[in-house]
Structures are given as structure tokens and as C-alpha cells.
C-alpha positions in Angstrom: 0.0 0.0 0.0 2.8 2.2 0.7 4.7 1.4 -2.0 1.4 2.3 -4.0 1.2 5.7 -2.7 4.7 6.4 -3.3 4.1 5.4 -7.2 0.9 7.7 -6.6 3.2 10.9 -6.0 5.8 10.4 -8.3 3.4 10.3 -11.0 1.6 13.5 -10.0 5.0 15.0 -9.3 6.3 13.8 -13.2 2.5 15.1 -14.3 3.1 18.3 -12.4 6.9 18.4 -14.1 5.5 18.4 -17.8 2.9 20.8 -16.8 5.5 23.4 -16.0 7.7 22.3 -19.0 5.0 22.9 -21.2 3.8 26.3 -19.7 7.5 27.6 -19.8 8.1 26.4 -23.4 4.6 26.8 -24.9 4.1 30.4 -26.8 0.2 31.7 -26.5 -1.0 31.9 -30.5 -1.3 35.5 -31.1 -3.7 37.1 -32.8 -2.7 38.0 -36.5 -3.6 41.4 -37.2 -5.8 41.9 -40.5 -2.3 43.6 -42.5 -0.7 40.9 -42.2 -3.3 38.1 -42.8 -4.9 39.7 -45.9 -0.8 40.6 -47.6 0.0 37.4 -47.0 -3.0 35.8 -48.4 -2.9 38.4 -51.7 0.1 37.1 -52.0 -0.6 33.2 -52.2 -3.3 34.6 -54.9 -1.1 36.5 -56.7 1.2 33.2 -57.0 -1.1 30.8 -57.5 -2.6 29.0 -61.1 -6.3 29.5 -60.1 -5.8 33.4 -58.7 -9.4 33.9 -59.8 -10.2 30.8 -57.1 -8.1 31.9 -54.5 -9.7 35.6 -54.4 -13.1 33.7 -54.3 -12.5 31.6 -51.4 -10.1 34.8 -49.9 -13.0 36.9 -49.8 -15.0 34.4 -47.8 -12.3 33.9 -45.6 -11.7 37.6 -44.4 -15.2 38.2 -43.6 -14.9 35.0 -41.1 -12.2 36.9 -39.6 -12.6 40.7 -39.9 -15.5 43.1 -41.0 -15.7 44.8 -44.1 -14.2 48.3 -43.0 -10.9 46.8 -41.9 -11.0 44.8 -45.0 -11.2 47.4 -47.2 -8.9 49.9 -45.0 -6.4 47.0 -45.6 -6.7 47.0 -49.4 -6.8 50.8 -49.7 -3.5 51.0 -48.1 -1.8 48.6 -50.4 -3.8 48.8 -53.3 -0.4 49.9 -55.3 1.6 47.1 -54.4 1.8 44.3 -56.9 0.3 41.4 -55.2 -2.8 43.9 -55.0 -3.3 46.3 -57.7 -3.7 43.4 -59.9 -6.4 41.1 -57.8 -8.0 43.5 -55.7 -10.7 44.9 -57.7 -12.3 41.3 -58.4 -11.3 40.7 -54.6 -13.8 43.5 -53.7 -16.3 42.2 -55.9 -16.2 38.9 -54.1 -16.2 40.9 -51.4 -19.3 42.8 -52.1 -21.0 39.5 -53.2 -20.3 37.7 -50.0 -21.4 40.2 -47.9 -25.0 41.0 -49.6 -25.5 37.2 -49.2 -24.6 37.2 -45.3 -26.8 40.4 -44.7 -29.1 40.5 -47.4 -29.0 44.3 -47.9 -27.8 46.1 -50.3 -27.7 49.2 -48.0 -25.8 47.5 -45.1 -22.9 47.0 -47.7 -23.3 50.5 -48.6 -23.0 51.8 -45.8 -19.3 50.2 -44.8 -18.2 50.2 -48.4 -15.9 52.5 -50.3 -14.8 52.9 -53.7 -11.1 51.7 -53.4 -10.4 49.2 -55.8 -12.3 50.8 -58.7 -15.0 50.6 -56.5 -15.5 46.5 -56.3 -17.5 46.1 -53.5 -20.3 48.3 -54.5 -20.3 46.7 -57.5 -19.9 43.2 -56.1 -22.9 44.0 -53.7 -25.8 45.0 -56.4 -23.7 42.1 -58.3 -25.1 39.9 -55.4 -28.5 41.3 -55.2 -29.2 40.3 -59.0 -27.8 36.8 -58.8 -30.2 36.6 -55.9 -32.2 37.2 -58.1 -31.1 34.9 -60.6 -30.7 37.4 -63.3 -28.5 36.9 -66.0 -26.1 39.7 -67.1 -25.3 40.5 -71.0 -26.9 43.5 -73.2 -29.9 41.2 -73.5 -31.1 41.8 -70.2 -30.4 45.8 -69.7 -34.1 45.9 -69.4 -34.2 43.5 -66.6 -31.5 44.9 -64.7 -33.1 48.3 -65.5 -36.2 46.8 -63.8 -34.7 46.1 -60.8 -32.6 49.6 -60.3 -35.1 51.5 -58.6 -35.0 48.5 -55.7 -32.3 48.1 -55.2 -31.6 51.0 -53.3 -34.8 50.7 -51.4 -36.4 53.8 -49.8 -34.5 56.7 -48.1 -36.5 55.8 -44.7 -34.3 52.7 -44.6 -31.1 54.2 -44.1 -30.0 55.6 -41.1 -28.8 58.8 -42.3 -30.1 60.3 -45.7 -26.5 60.9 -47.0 -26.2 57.1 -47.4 -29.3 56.5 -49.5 -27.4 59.2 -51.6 -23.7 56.8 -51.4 -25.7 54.1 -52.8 -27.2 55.8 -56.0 -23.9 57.1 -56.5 -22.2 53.4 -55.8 -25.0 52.1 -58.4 -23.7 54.0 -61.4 -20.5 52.3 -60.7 -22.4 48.9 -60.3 -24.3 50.1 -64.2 -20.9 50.4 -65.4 -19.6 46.8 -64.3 -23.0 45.0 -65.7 -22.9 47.6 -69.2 -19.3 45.8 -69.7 -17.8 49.5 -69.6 -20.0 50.9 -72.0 -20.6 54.5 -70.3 -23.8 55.1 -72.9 -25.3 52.0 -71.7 -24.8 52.1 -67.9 -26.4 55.9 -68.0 -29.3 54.3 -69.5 -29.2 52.1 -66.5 -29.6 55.0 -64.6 -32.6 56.8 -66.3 -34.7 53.7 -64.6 -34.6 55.3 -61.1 -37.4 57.1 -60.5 -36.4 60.8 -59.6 -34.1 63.3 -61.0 -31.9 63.6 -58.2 -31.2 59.7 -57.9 -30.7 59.9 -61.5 -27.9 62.7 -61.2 -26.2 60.8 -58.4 -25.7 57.7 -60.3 -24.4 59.4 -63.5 -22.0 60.8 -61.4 -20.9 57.0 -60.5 -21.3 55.9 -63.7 -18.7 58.9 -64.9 -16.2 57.9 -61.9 -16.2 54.8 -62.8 -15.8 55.8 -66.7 -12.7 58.0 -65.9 -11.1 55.3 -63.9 -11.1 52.5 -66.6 -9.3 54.6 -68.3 -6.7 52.8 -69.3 -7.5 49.9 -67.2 -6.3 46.2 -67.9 -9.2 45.1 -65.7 -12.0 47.2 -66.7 -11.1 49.6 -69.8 -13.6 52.1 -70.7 -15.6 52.4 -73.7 -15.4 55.5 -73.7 -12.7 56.6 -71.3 -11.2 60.0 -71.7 -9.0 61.3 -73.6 -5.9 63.6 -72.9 -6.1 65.9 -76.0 -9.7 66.7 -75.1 -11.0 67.3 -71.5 -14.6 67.4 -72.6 -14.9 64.3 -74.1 -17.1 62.0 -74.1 -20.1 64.7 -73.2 -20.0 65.8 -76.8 -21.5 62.0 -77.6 -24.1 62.5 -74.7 -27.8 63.3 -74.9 -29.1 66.3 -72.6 -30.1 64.6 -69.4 -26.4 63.5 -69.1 -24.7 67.1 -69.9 -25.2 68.7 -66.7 -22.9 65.6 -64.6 -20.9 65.2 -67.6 -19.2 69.3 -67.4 -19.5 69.2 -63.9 -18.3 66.1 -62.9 -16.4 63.7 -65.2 -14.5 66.1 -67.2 -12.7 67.2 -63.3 -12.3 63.7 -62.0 -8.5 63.3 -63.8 -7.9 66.7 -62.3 -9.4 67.0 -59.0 -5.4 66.8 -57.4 -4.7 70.3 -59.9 -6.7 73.4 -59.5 -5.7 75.6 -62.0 -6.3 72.8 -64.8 -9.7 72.6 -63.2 -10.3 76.2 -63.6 -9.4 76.1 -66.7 -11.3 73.4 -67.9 -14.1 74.8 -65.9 -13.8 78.5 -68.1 -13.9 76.3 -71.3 -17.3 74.2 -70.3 -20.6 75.8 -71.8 -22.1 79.0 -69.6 -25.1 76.8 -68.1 -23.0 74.7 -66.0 -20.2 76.6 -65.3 -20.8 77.6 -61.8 -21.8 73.8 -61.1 -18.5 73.2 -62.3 -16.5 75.3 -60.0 -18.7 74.0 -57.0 -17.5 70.5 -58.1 -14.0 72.2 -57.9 -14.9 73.2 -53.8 -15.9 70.2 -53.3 -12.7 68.6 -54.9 -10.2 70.6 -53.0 -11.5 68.9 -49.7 -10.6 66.0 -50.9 -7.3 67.1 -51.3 -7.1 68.8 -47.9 -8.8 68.8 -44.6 -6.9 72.7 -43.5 -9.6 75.4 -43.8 -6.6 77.9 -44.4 -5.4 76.1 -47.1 -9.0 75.5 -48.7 -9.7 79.6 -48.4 -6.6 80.3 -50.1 -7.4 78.1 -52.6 -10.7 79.4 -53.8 -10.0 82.9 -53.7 -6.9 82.3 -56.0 -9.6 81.6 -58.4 -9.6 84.9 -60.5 -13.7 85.7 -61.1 -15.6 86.8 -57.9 -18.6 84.6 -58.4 -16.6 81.8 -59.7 -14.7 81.7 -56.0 -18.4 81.8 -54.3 -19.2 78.8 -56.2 -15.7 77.1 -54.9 -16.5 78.5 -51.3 -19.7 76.8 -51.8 -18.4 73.7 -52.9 -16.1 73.2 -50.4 -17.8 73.9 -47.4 -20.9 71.9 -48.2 -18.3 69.0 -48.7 -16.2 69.6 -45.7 -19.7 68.9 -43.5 -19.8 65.4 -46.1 -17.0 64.5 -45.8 -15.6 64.8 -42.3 -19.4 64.4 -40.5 -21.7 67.0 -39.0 -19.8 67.2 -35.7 -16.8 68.0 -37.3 -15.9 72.2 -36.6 -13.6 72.2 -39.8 -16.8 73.8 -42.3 -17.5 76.3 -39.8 -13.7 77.4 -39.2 -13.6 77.5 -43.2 -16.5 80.0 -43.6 -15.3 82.3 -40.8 -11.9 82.6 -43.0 -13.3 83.4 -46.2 -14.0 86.9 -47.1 -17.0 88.7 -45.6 -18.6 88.7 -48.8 -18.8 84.6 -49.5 -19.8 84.0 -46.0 -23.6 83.8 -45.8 -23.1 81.7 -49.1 -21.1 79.7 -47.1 -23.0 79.1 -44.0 -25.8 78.5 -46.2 -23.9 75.7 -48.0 -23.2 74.1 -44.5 -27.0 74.1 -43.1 -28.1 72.4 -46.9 -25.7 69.6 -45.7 -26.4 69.3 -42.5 -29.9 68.1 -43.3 -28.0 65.1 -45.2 -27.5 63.5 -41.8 -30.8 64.3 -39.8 
């Protein structure tokens, strides 16, 4: 019995021995932050014989792991490097796919998408709503997409802010691009089936973006993508309804980093849009800077008194757009500008304000 008691202790002692071993020499798995997991993983992809494959099941993969904002934060980051700018746009379409299935709302993707990687995951997620609905793409069945435009978006009650019911419209003209196989004529048309004006406009101006950044592109080239020698192209090709995005909108997008090439262009479009056009220009140079100083400067370089209102205009209805209706940096911008563009300016920020009540 004693003997038995002895064997007893030296085997919880040797048990208690490997314990400690095992604690000492064991390392805790660590949690792989979502860089590294997706790099790594566009990298496999970007080696591998069935790429197309690996970005399918990739895209599946990340959503088990991280949400779609740190997803695409990831991809907007690195979208130059090589083992991305090659694979990510048809990642974010799988990406957009994936995640209309898991929520079944258009809007939902919407609202955590972006357009980085040509815009893939808006297109991916409208992309998923059709095959829901089990239509086929292809120029035969324009009008059954077309059909199913005005639903897709839904009503503006079903968004929690009305600024994202307007992200969507503008995220379908890029869809209307992807399913017109780059045809800009074709994907307006897409457009004309919404049912007001205004959502109309917004996804022309999608359908533009998305027109000026296939320009070029291995992935998606344009049908009509611009041309160098001729800013105003293709608007001269386009019926009425599409005039007033085309000279206010796509003939800037190339140039929205370059303000005097956007003046200019601006001078040369014809008289009924020109001040639309140097509002686009406002709202263009907050994109290319958050510093209310350096957006007032900006705008009254601009030579023509009304033309800076319109810029002043632009800008600070953007600034509230872009940075959120808490944000002070609108306000600081239309205390800086000159005393004369100010109650334009406030103006501008109130008419944006209402975009997120």
C-alpha cells in the first residue's frame, strides 16, 4: 500500500513536471492582425494557377475573420503594391458578393463600403443582389436589370442617415458600369430607370467615376474613357439629361489633385453649368485637404468673384460630407473666407447638415 502511494506521488509530481515544461516552453498563439493576414494571403493569390479561385474563397475567408471596413482599409493602403493592384478589384467584388448574401441588404454594404479598388465592393454587392435574383447579365437583359434599379436601393427611410441612401445611388452607377461591360452610354441608361431626378444625377456621377477610372484599365477599360487631348470628351456623344454631370463632374475627376487645370477646364465648359462646375472644384479641393486655411486660399486664388463663391460653396458643403456633421472644420472655413462669400457659405453648411438628420 505504501509502495502504491509512493508510485501515486511520483506520478503526479512527473505530471506536475511536464505541466510546467510545457507552460514555460509553450508560446500563447497571437492574434494576426488583419495587414498581415490579408498581404499574406494576396500574396498566395497573386502566385497561385487559379488566382481567380483563391480571391473567391479569400474573400470568404476575411469576412470570417474581420469586418468589411478593416478589410477594405487593408486593401486601400496597399492597393499599389503588386500582389494587390492586380487582384483587388475582383477581390472586392467577391467581397461585395459575400457580404449582400450574409446580410441581405444592399444598403448594409453600402454603408461600410468605399470605392477603393475601382470601386468592387459596390459593384460586387448589387452584383449579389441580381444573382439573388437569378438574373443573367449581358446586353440582352439591360431591361431586366433596368427593372430592378429602382429596388435596389430601397427607400431613403431605410437608411440611417439620408447621405447614405445618396452613397448608394452614387455606388450604383458604378455597379451600371460593371454590368454595361464598360459601356458609359449603356450604364447611363441604367440609370434613367430610377425614378427621380436627383437619384438619376447621383448615379451618372458613379457611372462617370467609374468611366474616368477604366481609363486605361487592364481590368475594366472604358468604352469611352477619356482622352488627354480633349478634357470634354465623351459629353459631346451624350444626350441632354447627361450634360449637366458630364461638365461638372467627369471632365474634373482626372484633375481633382490640380486646381488651375480645373479652372481652366471649368472657363472652357458651356455658360449653363459653369458655376456647377467650380462648386465641383470646392468640393474637390476637400478631398485634397482637410486645412480650412489652405482651402480659403485656394478658392479665392480663383480669378472671377462669383466663380470663387461657387468654390467656397463647394467646399464647405463637402467639408460637412466628408468629415461628419460634428466635425468644426466647415465652420472654421466659412469664418476665414471673405465677408462677402460668408452667408453663401454658411448657407452651404446648413443644406448639408440636413444630409445627416
Amino acid at each position: 500500500m505504501k509502495k502504491d502511494k509512493v508510485l501515486l506521488l511520483d506520478l503526479i509530481l512527473l505530471l506536475l513536471i511536464l505541466a510546467s515544461i510545457s507552460f514555460i516552453f509553450h508560446k500563447p498563439e497571437q492574434k494576426i492582425s488583419a495587414q498581415t493576414y490579408i498581404t499574406e494571403r494576396m500574396q498566395q493569390c497573386s502566385e497561385s494557377n487559379d488566382s481567380r479561385g483563391c480571391l473567391k474563397e479569400s474573400a470568404s475567408d476575411f469576412l470570417n475573420r474581420f469586418n468589411l471596413t478593416q478589410i477594405l482599409g487593408v486593401l486601400d493602403q496597399n492597393e499599389t503594391r503588386p500582389e494587390f493592384f492586380n487582384n483587388c478589384h475582383l477581390l472586392a467584388h467577391y467581397l461585395g458578393r459575400e457580404e449582400y448574401q450574409r446580410t441581405g441588404s444592399v444598403q448594409k454594404v453600402f454603408d461600410e463600403g468605399s470605392r477603393v479598388c475601382l470601386g468592387g465592393v459596390l459593384h460586387g454587392a448589387v452584383e449579389g443582389y441580381l444573382i439573388a435574383k437569378k438574373i443573367p447579365f449581358g446586353e440582352n437583359n439591360d431591361k431586366i436589370v433596368a427593372a430592378e434599379f429602382p429596388r435596389i436601393c430601397g427607400n431613403e427611410a431605410d437608411y440611417k442617415i439620408p447621405q447614405y441612401f445618396t452613397e448608394c445611388h452614387h455606388g450604383l452607377g458604378h455597379a451600371a458600369m460593371f454590368f454595361a461591360e464598360d459601356d458609359l452610354i449603356r450604364a447611363l441608361s441604367l440609370c434613367d430607370a430610377l425614378p427621380t431626378e436627383n437619384q438619376r444625377e447621383l448615379c451618372y456621377t458613379g457611372a462617370f467615376m467609374a468611366n474616368a477610372d477604366g481609363t486605361g484599365s487592364r481590368d475594366h477599360p472604358s468604352k469611352y474613357g477619356l482622352k488627354s487631348d480633349d478634357p470634354f470628351y465623351p459629353c459631346q456623344l451624350l444626350n441632354k439629361q447627361y450634360l449637366g454631370q458630364c461638365y461638372t463632374y467627369s471632365v474634373l475627376v482626372p484633375y481633382q489633385a490640380d486646381l488651375s487645370k480645373s479652372a481652366e477646364i471649368c472657363r472652357g465648359v458651356p455658360s449653363d453649368y459653369r458655376d456647377a462646375c467650380f462648386q465641383t472644384i470646392g468640393r474637390d479641393r476637400t478631398t485634397q485637404s482637410s486645412d480650412p486655411v489652405e482651402l480659403k486660399n485656394q478658392c479665392q486664388s480663383i480669378s472671377e468673384d462669383n466663380f470663387q463663391k461657387d468654390c467656397i460653396s463647394g467646399a464647405a458643403y463637402n467639408l460637412v460630407i466628408r468629415f461628419g456633421p460634428t466635425s468644426t472644420k466647415a465652420k472654421q472655413f466659412c469664418q476665414l473666407v471673405s465677408e462677402n462669400s460668408q452667408e453663401i457659405c454658411n448657407s452651404n453648411i446648413q443644406g448639408a447638415l440636413k444630409r445627416f438628420k
